[in-house]
C-alpha positions as CSV (number, residue, x, y, z in Angstrom):
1,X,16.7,-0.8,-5.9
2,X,13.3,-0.5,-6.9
3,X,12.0,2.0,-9.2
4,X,10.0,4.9,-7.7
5,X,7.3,7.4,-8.4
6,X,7.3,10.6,-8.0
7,X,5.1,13.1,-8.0
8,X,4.2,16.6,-9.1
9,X,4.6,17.9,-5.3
10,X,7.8,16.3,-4.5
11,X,6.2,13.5,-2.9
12,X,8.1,9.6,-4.3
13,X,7.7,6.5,-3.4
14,X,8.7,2.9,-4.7
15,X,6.6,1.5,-7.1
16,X,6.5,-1.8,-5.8
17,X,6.7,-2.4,-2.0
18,X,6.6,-5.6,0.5
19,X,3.1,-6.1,2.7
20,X,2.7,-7.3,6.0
21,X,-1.2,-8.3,6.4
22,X,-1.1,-11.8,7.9
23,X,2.9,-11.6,9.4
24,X,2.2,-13.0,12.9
25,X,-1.7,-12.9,12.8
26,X,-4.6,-11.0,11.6
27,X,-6.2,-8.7,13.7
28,X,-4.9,-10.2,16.9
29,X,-1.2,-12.1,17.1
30,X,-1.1,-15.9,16.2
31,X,0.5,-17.2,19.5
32,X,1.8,-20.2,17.2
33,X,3.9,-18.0,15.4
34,X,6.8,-16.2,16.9
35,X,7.5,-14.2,13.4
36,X,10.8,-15.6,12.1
37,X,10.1,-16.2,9.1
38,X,8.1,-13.5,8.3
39,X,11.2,-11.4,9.9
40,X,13.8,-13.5,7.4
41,X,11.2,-12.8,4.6
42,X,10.9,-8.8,5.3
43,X,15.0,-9.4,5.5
44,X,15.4,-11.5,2.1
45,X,13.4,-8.9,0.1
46,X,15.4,-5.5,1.7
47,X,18.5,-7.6,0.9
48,X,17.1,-8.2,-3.1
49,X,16.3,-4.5,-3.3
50,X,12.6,-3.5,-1.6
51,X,12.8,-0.3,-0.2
52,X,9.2,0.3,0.9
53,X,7.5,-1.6,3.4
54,X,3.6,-1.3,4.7
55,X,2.6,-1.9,7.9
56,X,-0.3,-0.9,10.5
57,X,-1.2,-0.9,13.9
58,X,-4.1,-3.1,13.4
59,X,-1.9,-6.5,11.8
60,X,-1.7,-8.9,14.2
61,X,-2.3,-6.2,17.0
62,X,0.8,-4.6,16.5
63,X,2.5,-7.6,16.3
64,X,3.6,-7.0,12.5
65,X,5.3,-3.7,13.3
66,X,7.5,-5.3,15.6
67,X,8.4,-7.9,13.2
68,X,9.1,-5.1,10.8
69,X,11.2,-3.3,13.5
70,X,13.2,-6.6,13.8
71,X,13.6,-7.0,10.2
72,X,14.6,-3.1,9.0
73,X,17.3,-3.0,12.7
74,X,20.3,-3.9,10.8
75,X,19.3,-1.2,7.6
76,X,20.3,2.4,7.1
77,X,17.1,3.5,8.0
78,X,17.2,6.1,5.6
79,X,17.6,4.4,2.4
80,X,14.1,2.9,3.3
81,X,10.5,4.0,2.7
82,X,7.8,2.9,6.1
83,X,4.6,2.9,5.8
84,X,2.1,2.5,9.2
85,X,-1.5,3.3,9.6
86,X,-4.1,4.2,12.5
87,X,-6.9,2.0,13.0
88,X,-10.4,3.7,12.9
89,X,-11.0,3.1,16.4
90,X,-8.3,5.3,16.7
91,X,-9.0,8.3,15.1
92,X,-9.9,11.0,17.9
93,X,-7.2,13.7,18.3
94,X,-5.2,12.4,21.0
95,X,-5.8,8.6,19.8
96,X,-4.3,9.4,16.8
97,X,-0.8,11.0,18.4
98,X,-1.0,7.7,20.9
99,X,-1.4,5.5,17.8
100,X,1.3,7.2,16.2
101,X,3.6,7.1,19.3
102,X,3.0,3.2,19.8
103,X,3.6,2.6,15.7
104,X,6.9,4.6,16.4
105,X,8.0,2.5,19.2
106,X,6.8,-1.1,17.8
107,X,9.0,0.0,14.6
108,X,12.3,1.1,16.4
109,X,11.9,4.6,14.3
110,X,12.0,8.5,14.6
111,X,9.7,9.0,12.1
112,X,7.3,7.4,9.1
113,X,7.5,8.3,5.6
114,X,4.0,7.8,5.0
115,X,1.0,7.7,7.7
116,X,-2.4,6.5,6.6
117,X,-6.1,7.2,8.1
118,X,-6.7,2.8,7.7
119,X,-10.5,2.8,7.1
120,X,-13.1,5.1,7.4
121,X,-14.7,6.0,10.8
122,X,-17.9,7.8,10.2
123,X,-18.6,8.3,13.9
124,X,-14.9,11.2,14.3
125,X,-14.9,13.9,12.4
126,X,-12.4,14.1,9.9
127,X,-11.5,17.3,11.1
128,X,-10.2,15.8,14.5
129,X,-8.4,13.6,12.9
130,X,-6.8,15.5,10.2
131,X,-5.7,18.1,13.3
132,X,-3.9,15.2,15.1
133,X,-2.0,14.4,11.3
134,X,-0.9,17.9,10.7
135,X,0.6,18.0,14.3
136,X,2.3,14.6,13.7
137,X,4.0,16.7,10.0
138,X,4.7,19.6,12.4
139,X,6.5,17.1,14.4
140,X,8.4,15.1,12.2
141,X,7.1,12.0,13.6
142,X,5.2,11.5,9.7
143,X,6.7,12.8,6.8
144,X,3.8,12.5,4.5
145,X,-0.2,12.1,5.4
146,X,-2.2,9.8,3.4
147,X,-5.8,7.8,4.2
148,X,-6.8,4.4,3.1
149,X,-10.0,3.0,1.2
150,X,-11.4,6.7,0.7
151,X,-14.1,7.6,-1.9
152,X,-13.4,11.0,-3.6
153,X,-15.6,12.9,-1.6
154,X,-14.4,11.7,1.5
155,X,-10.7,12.4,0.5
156,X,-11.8,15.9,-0.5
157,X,-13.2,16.5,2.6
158,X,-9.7,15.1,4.0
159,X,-7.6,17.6,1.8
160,X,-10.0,20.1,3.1
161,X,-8.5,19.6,7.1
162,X,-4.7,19.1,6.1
163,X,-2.7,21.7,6.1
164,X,0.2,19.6,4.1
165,X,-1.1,17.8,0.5
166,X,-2.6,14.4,1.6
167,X,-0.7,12.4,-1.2
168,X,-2.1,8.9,-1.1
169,X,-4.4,6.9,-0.8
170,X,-4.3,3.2,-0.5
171,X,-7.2,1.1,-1.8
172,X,-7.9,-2.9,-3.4
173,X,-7.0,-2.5,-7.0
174,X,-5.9,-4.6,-9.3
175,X,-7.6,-6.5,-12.9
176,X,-10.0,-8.5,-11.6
177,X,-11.4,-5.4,-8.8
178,X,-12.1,-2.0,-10.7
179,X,-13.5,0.1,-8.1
180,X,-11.5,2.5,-8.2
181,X,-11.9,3.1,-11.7
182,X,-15.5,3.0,-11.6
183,X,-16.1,5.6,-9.1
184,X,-13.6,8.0,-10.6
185,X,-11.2,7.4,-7.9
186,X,-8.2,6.2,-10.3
187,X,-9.4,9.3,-12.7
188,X,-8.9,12.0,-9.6
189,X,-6.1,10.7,-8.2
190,X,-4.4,11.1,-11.4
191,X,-5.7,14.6,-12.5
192,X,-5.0,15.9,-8.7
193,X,-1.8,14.8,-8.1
194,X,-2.7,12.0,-5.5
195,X,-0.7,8.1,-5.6
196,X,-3.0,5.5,-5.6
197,X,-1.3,2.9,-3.8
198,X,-3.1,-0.7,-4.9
199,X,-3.2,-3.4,-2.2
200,X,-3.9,-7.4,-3.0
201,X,-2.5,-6.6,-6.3
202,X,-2.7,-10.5,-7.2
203,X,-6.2,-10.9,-5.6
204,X,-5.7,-14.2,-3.8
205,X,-8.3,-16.4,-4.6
206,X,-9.7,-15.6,-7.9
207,X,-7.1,-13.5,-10.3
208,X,-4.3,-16.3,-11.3
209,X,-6.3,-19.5,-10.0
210,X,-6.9,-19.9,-13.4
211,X,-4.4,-17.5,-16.3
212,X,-6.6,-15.9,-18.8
213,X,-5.5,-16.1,-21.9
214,X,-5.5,-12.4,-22.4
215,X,-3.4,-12.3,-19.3
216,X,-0.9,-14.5,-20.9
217,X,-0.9,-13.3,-24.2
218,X,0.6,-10.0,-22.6
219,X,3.0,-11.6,-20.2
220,X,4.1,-13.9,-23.3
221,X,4.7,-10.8,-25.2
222,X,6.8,-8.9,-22.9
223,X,8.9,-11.4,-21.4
224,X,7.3,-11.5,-17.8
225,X,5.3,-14.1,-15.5
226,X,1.5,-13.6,-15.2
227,X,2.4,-12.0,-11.8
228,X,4.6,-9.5,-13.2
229,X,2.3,-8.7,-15.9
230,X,-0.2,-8.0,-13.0
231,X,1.8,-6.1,-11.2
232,X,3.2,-4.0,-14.1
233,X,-0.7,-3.6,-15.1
234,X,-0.7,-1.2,-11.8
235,X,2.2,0.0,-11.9
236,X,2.5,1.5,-15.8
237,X,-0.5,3.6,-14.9
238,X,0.0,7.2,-14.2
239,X,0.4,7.5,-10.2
240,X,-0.4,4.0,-9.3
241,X,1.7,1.7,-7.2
242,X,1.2,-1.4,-5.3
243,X,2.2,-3.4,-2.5
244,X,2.7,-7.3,-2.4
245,X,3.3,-9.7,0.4
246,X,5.2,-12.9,0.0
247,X,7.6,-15.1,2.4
248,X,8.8,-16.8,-0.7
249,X,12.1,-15.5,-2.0
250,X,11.5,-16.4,-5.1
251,X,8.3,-14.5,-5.5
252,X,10.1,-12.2,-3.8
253,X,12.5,-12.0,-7.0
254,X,9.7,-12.2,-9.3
255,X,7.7,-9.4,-7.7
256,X,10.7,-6.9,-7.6
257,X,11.6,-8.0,-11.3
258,X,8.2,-5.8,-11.9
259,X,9.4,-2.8,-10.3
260,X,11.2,-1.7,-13.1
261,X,9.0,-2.9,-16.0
262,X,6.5,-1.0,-18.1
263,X,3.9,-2.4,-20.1
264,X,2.6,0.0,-23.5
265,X,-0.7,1.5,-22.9
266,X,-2.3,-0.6,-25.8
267,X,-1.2,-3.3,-23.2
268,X,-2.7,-1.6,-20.5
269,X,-5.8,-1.0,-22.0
270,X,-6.3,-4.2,-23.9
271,X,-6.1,-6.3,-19.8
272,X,-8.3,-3.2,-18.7
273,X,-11.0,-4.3,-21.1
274,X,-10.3,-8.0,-21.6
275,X,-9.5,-9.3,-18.3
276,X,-12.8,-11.3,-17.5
277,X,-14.9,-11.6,-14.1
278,X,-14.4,-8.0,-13.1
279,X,-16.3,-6.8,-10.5
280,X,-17.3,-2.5,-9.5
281,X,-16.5,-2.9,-5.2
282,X,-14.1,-4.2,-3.3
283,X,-15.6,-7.5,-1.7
284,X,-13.1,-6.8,1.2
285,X,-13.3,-3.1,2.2
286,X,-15.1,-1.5,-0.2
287,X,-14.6,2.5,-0.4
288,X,-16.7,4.7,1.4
């Protein structure tokens, strides 16, 4: 069982949960793959102990959530944590309900433990939106509103509209990308009661091509993989958790072994100066 986080509100999630990006496509479905093993991957890592598990509308056009819904069928749904999001060409008032609806039905599920505005659409108010979330809360269909890839003012303005606490938001994060701690996103999220949940914690492509020695002088020192000691970087901050995807069971081990970890905060602070070729924005979706 993974460890969770919980904060001041009530509000707890894992601190390490399993991604979907890329199970059965991108934006669109892959017609060359029919989801097995992304469905015995999602499977494999319930069965090791991931509770939470992230998911949106957009992956693979909606293909992903199905795969999910295969995977959590056999599970008491309650023991686990789902995460779905609305797509920002989704985010008019009645869009929103639809999108939640379809997410719903894709998933097999009643209702989703945490529901995420997925990128910013500067074109709908946030008022619209945020209308359609609190009815979806009055519903029960989402237990918990949250947005995605938010600067602070725009998750201000966010708050502003809900009528329940908007408790996360979900943004790229990790040692080698430091926006969020250069805008004073980490910083408010902290002092405001907010989870930062970190996706591409392991920044494919760039943060453990090549092991900085920094990097493994910490994982050396507490007993854990490079991997873990990235994950654990996230996850021994103050309201910070992450999300990983992997089909591999043994990353899937290694990934969950970090749940539970918790690096000292001269070790925290020692990567979150040292760690070289960091950058201020997200190359991917940068926050707006």
């Amino acid at each position: 069982m993974s460890l969770e986080k919980t904060l001041e509100c009530g509000f707890s999630m894992p601190a390490v949960g399993l991604g979907t990006w890329r199970m059965g496509g991108r934006e669109s479905r892959d017609p060359a793959d029919d989801g097995t093993a992304s469905v015995d991957a999602l499977i494999a890592g319930i069965e090791l102990g991931f509770r939470h598990i992230d998911t949106a509308e957009m992956y693979a056009g909606g293909f992903s959530e199905e795969l999910t819904g295969r995977a959590i069928a056999g599970f008491d749904r309650a023991s686990l944590f789902l995460t779905s999001k609305v797509w920002k060409s989704h985010l008019r008032y009645d869009d929103v309900l639809r999108a939640a609806e379809g997410s719903l039905k894709r998933l097999g599920i009643d209702y989703l433990d945490l529901y995420l505005i997925h990128q910013v659409n500067p074109d709908v108010p946030l008022r619209e939106t945020m209308r359609a979330m609190n009815r979806l809360v009055d519903e029960k269909l989402i237990r918990a509103i949250g947005v995605s890839n938010f600067a602070v003012e725009r998750f201000r303005h966010a708050q502003g509209w809900a009528d329940s606490k908007v408790v996360a938001n979900q943004v790229h994060y990790n040692l080698k990308v430091r926006e969020a701690e250069r805008s004073g996103l980490l910083k408010y999220c902290q002092e405001n009661d907010v989870m930062l949940i970190a996706w591409r914690p392991l920044q494919k492509g760039g943060l453990l091509d090549r092991i900085p020695d920094c990097l493994k002088e910490v994982a050396e020192e507490n007993g854990l993989t490079p991997s873990q000691t990235a994950l654990c970087w996230l996850t021994s901050q103050k309201n910070v958790v992450t999300i990983a995807m992997s089909r591999s069971r043994e990353h899937l081990e290694e990934n969950l072994c970090a749940a539970d970890r918790v690096l000292s905060g001269d070790a925290v602070e020692f990567l979150r100066r040292e760690f070289p070729g960091q950058t201020d924005c997200s190359e991917a979706v940068p926050l707006s």
